[in-house]
N, C-alpha and C positions, 0 to 999 in steps of 0.2 A: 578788689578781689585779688588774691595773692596770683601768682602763676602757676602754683600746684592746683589752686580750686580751677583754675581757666582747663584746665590738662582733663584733670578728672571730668569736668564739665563735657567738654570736647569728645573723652573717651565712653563718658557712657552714654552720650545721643549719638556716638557711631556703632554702641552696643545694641541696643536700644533698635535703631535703624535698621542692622543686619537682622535683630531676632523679627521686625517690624514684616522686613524683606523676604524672609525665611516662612516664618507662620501666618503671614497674609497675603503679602503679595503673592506671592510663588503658587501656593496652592489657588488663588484668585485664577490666576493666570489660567493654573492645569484645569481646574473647571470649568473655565469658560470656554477653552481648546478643544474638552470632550464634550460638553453642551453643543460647539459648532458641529463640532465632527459629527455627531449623533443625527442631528438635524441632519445635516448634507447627506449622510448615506439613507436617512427613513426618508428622504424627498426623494431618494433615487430609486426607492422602493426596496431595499435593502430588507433582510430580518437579521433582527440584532439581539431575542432571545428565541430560547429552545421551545418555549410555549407557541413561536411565528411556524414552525415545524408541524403541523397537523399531524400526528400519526394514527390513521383512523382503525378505529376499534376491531380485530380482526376475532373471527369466531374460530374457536380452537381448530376446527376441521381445515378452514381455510391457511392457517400459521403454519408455515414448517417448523416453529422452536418452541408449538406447545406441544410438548409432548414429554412423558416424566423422563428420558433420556438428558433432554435438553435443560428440563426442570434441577436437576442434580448439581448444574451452573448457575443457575440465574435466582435459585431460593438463597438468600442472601441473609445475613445478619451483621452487626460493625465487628470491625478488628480492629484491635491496635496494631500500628505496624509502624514500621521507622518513617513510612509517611503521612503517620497519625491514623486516626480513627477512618478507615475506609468499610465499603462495602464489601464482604469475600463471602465466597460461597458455605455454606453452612456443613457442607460434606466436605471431605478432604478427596483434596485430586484424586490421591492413588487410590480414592473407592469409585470413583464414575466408571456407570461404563462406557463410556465414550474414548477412558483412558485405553482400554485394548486398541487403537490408534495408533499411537506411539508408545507401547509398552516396550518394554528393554526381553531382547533375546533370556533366558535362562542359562545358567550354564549346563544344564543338562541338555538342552534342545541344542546349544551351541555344536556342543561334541557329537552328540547325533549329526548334525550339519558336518563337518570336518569328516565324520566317518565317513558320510555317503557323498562328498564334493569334494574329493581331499584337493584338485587341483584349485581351490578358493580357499587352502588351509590359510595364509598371509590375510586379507581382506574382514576372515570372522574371527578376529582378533577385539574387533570393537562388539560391545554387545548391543548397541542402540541399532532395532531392528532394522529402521529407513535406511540409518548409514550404510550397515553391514549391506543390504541391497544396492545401492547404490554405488559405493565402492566394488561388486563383483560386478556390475555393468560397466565401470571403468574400465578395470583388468577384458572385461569380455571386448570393448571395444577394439584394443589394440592384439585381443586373440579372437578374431571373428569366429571361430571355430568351435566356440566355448557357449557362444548364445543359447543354444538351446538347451543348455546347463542351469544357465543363468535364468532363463524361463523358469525352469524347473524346480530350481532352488528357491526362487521369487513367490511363486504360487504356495507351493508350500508354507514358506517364512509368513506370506501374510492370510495364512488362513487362520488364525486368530481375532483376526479382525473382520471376518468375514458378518460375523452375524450383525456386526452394527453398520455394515454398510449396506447391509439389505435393508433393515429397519429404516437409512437415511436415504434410502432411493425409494422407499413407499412415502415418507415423507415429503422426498423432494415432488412430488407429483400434486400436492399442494398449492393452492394457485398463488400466495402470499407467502411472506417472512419477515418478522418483527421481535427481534430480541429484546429484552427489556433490561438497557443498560442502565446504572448508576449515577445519573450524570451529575448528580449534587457531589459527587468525589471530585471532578474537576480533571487537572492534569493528573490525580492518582485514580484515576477508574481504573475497572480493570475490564481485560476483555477476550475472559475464557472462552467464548465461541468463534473466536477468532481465530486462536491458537488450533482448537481442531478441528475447524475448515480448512486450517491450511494442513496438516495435518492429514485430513482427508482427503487432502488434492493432491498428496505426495504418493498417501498410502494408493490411489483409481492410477495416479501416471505411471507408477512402477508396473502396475498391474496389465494396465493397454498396454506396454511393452513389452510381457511377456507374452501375452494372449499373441499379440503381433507375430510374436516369433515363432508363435507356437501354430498360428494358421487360425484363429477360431477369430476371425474379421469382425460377426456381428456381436461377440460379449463385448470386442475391443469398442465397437462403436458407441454401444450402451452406456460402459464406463465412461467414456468421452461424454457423450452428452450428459453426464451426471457433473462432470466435474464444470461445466457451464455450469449446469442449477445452480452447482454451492455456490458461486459469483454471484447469479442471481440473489440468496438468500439476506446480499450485503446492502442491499441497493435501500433499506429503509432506513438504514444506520449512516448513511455517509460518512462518518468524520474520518481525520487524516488517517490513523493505524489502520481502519477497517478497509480505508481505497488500499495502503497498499497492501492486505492482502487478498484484496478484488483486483490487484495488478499481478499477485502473483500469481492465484487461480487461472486467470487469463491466459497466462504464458503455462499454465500446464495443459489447460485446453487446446492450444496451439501445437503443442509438441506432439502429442500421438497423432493429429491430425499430418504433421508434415513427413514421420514415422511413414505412415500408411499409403499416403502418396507415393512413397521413394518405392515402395514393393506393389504398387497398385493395388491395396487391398480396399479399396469403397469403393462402392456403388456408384451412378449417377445422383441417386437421389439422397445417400448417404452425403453427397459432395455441397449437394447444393440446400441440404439440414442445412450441414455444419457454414455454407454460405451466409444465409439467412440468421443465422445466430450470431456471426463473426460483424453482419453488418450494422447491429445494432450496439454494437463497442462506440465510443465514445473517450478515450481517455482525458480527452482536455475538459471535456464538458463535466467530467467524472470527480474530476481534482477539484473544479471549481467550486464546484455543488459539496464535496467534503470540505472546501478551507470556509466556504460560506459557514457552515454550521458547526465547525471546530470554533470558528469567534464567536458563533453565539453563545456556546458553551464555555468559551473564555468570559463572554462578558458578564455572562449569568453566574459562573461560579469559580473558573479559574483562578481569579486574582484572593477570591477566601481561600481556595484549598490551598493555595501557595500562600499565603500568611499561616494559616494554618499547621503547612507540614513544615514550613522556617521556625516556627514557636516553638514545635514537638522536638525540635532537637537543640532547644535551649535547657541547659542544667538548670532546674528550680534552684537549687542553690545559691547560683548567681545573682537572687532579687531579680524585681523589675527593673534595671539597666539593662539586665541581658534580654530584653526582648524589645527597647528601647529602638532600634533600630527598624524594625518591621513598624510597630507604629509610626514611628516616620515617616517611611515610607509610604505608608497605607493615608494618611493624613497629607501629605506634602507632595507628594511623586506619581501616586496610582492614577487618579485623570488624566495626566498628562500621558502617561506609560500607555490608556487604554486607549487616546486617543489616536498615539503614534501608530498601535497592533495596528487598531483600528483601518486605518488611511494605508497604512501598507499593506495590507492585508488585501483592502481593495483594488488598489491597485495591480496586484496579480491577480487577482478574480477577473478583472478589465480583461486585461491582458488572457489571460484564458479563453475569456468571454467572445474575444474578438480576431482568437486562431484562424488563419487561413485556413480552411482547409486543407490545401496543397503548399504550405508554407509555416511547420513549425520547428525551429531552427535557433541554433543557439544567439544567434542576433536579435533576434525578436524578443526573446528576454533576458537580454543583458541591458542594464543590468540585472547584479544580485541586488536587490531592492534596500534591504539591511543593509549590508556593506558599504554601498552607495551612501546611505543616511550615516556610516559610522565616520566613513573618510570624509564628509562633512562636515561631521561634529566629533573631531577624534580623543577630544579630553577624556580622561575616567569619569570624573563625575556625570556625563550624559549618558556614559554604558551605567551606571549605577545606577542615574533614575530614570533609564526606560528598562531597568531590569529584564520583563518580563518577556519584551518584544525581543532582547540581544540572543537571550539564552534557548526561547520557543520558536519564533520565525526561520531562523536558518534554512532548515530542517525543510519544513511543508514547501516555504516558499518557493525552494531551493528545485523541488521536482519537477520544475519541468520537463525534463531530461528523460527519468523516467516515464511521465506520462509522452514523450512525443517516442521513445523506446516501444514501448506495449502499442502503443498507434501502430509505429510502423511495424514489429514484427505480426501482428494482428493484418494487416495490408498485405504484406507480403504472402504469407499462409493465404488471403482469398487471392489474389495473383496466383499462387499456385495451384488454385483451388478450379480456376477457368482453364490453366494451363495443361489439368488431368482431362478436366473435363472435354477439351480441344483434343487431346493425345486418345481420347475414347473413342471422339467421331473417326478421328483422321489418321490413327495408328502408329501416330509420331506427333514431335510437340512440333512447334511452330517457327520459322527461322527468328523471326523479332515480333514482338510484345506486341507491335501496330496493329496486327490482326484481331488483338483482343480491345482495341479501341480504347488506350488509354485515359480516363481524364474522363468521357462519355456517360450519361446516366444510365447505363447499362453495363458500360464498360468496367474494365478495371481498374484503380487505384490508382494516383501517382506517389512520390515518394514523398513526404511530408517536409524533410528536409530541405530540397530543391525543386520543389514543385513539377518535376519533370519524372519522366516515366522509368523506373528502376532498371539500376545496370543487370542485363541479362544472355548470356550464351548460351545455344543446345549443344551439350556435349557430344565428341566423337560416338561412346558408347553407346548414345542416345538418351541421355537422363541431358538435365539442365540444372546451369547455375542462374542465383535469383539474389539480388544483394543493395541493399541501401547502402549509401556514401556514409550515414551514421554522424556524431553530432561535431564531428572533425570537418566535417562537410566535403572532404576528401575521398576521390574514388582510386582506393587499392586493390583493386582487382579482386574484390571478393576476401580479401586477407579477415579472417574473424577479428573481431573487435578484441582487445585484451584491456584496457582503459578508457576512458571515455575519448582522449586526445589520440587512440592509436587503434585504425583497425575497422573494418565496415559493417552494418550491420547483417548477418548473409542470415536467407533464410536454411530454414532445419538445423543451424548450427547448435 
C-alpha cells in the first residue's frame, strides 16, 4: 500500500471517528445525563411537567378573570409574529377596556390640565397619564406645599379609569383567580394580565396617595387592600414574569401603608388587616414555587418554541443549510442543555427552599449558579451547547436579591406596623425595638440579612427611623439604597 492510500486511510477513520463521536456518542452522552437528571429530581419528588400543576376547575363566579373584561385578553387566536406563530389576543389592545388603565393623557385634557395646574406646566409635558402623575409627586415632594394640588390633579387625571376599577374590586371579592395562559408558546407566551395588574397597582398607589393627602383615611384603606387582591390574583400562575409582578404589587401595597403610618391615618384594626396580610408574604418560598413551574414549562415546551422561533427567522431562501444548525443542536445538544437548566435550576429551588428565615443574605447564595458552571467550563463551544440554560438562567436565578428586597421591606412595614400600634397605646413610640420582642412568635421580625433585629432611632420630633443594612450587609445609618453595593434598605423610603 503506497503512502498516499496509508494517509487517506488514516484521514478518513479520523473522519469517520469525529462524525462517529459527534452523531453517537455525544448525543449517547446528553441522553443519558437527562435520563439521570430526570430520574434524580422525580425521586425527589420534583414536577417536571405543567400537567404535575393541578389547576382545579374554578366556576366562573368563584374566578376573578372570568369575566368578559378579562375575556378581551385571554380569547386568543395564532399570530405570526418575529417569534413565530404565537398565541395573541383576538381584539387589539387599544379596544380593551381594561386599556382606560394606562391610556395616554389627550391633548385636549392635557391643556385643560396646564390651564387649571399651571404651577405642574414642566411635568404635563409627557402624555403617558401614570408618568405625568408621578413626575408632579416628584416636583410636589421637594415643594411640600403643592401636595394638595397634586391630590387634586391626581384624582381627577385618573377618573377615567374609574369605572374599571370598580368592576375589578367587585371582582376581586371572588374567592379564586386562574388566568388561562398559553403555555404551548413557551418562552414567547404572552402575558396581558400581567401588564394590567401592574398597571392597576400603579393606577390604586397614585390614588391612596392622593386620598391620603386629601384626609379621606377609609377610601385610602379600601384601595390598599385592593392592591393585595391583585397579588393575590397571581398566586395560580406562578412563573418567573408573573412573581415579579406579585413582587411588585407587594411593594405598592407596602407604600400607602407606610404613607399612612408617617400621618397616623389607620385604625388599630386597620393596622393589624393590613398585619395579617403582610404575614402571609413569603418571598423566597414565592420565587421557588415560580422557577419550579417556569422549568416545567421549559421542559414541556420551551426547548420547541425556541427551535421554533430560531427557524422563523431563517430566509427560506437560504435551503435547508440555513436551519442546519438548530437541528443540531436539537439532535446533539438539547438533553444535555435540559439536563444542565435542569440540575441548576434545582439547585437554587434548594437554596430557596432551605432560607433561614432570619438569614437571607448575599452569601447564602453566592454563588451565581451559571457563572460558576461558565468559569468552569469557559470554552464557547459549552456556551453554545448549553445554549438555552446561558441565555434563560441568569435572569430567574439571579433573584434572589430581589426576593430577599420584598421580604425585607415587607418586615419592615409590619415593624412599623407594631411600632404605630405601640405609639396608640403609649402616645409615643418606644426607645428600642426590645420592647416589641424581636425574633418572638408574636413578636416582630428580624432583619433577613443579618438575622438580628433592624437598625432603629426615635427621632427628636418624635417620628422614628427604621432601616435594613441591605444586601451590602453594611449599616449606613439609614443612607437609602442607590445600587445594590451602596446604601441601606430604609423603611418608607
Amino acid at each position: 500500500m503506497s503512502r498516499t492510500s496509508i494517509f487517506r486511510t488514516i484521514f478518513g477513520v479520523l473522519i469517520l471517528s469525529c462524525l462517529l463521536w459527534i452523531f453517537v456518542v455525544t448525543p449517547y452522552q446528553a441522553w443519558r445525563q437527562w435520563n439521570a437528571t430526570r430520574a434524580a429530581l422525580v425521586a425527589k419528588g420534583e414536577k417536571l411537567s405543567l400537567a404535575d400543576f393541578p389547576d382545579p376547575a374554578l366556576r366562573d363566579e368563584e374566578n376573578f378573570f372570568a369575566d368578559p373584561i378579562w375575556r378581551e385578553l385571554s380569547d386568543r387566536e395564532l399570530a405570526e409574529t418575529n417569534a413565530g406563530n404565537i398565541h395573541a389576543s383576538k381584539l387589539p389592545e387599544d379596544q380593551w377596556q381594561l386599556g382606560a388603565l394606562r391610556q395616554k393623557s389627550d391633548r385636549a385634557e392635557l391643556e385643560a390640565l396646564r390651564a387649571d395646574f399651571p404651577e405642574f406646566r414642566t411635568p404635563l409635558a409627557n402624555d403617558e397619564r401614570l408618568s405625568v402623575l408621578r413626575k408632579i409627586w416628584d416636583q410636589a415632594a421637594k415643594k411640600p406645599e403643592q401636595s394638595r394640588r397634586a391630590a387634586e390633579i391626581t384624582l381627577r387625571a385618573l377618573g377615567p379609569g374609574e369605572p374599571m376599577i370598580a368592576r375589578i374590586r367587585e371582582l376581586s371579592q371572588r374567592p379564586d383567580a386562574s388566568f388561562p395562559l398559553a403555555y404551548e408558546d413557551g418562552m414567547a407566551m404572552r402575558y396581558e394580565h400581567a401588564g394590567i395588574l401592574m398597571a392597576a397597582g400603579q393606577w390604586l398607589e397614585l390614588r391612596t396617595r392622593a386620598l391620603l393627602e386629601l384626609g379621606d383615611y377609609r377610601a385610602a384603606f379600601q384601595d390598599t387592600i385592593l392592591i393585595y387582591r391583585l397579588a393575590e390574583t397571581l398566586k395560580r400562575n406562578p412563573l418567573y414574569m408573573t412573581y415579579l409582578v406579585d413582587a411588585s404589587l407587594t411593594d405598592f401595597f407596602t407604600t400607602p401603608i407606610d404613607r399612612g403610618i408617617r400621618i397616623h391615618a389607620w385604625t388599630a384594626d386597620e393596622l393589624r388587616a393590613f398585619d395579617r396580610m403582610l404575614a402571609k408574604v413569603d418571598a423566597a418560598k414565592s420565587l421557588a414555587t415560580a422557577l419550579r413551574m417556569e422549568r416545567a414549562m421549559m421542559l414541556d415546551t420551551g426547548w420547541t418554541a425556541l427551535g421554533n422561533t430560531a427557524k422563523s427567522g431563517v430566509d427560506p431562501s437560504a435551503g435547508p443549510l440555513a436551519s442546519a444548525p438548530f437541528w443540531f443542536y436539537r439532535f446533539v445538544w438539547m438533553p444535555g442543555d435540559k439536563a444542565l437548566y435542569s440540575e441548576i435550576m434545582q439547585k437554587e429551588v434548594e437554596r430557596l427552599d432551605a432560607v433561614p428565615r432570619q438569614g437571607m443574605n448575599p452569601r447564602f447564595f453566592s454563588p451565581n449558579l451559571v457563572e460558576d458552571y461558565l468559569k468552569k467550563h469557559p470554552t464557547y463551544f459549552v456556551k453554545l451547547s448549553k445554549l438555552v440554560t446561558v441565555l434563560t438562567l441568569p435572569g430567574p436565578i439571579g433573584n434572589a436579591f430581589q426576593a430577599a428586597r420584598t421580604q425585607t421591606i415587607v418586615n419592615l412595614t409590619r415593624t412599623a406596623i407594631s411600632l404605630e400600634l405601640y405609639h396608640m397605646e403609649h402616645g409615643e413610640y418606644p426607645e428600642t425595638l426590645a420592647v416589641l420582642k424581636p425574633g418572638a412568635p408574636d413578636g416582630i421580625p428580624l432583619d433577613l440579612i443579618t438575622g438580628q433585629v433592624f437598625r432603629y432611632t426615635r427621632n427628636d420630633d418624635g417620628s422614628f427611623s427604621l432601616w435594613s443594612v441591605g444586601w451590602n450587609e453594611k449599616d449606613e445609618n439609614g443612607r437609602i439604597e442607590r445600587k445594590r453595593t451602596d446604601g441601606d434598605w430604609v423603611w418608607g423610603a
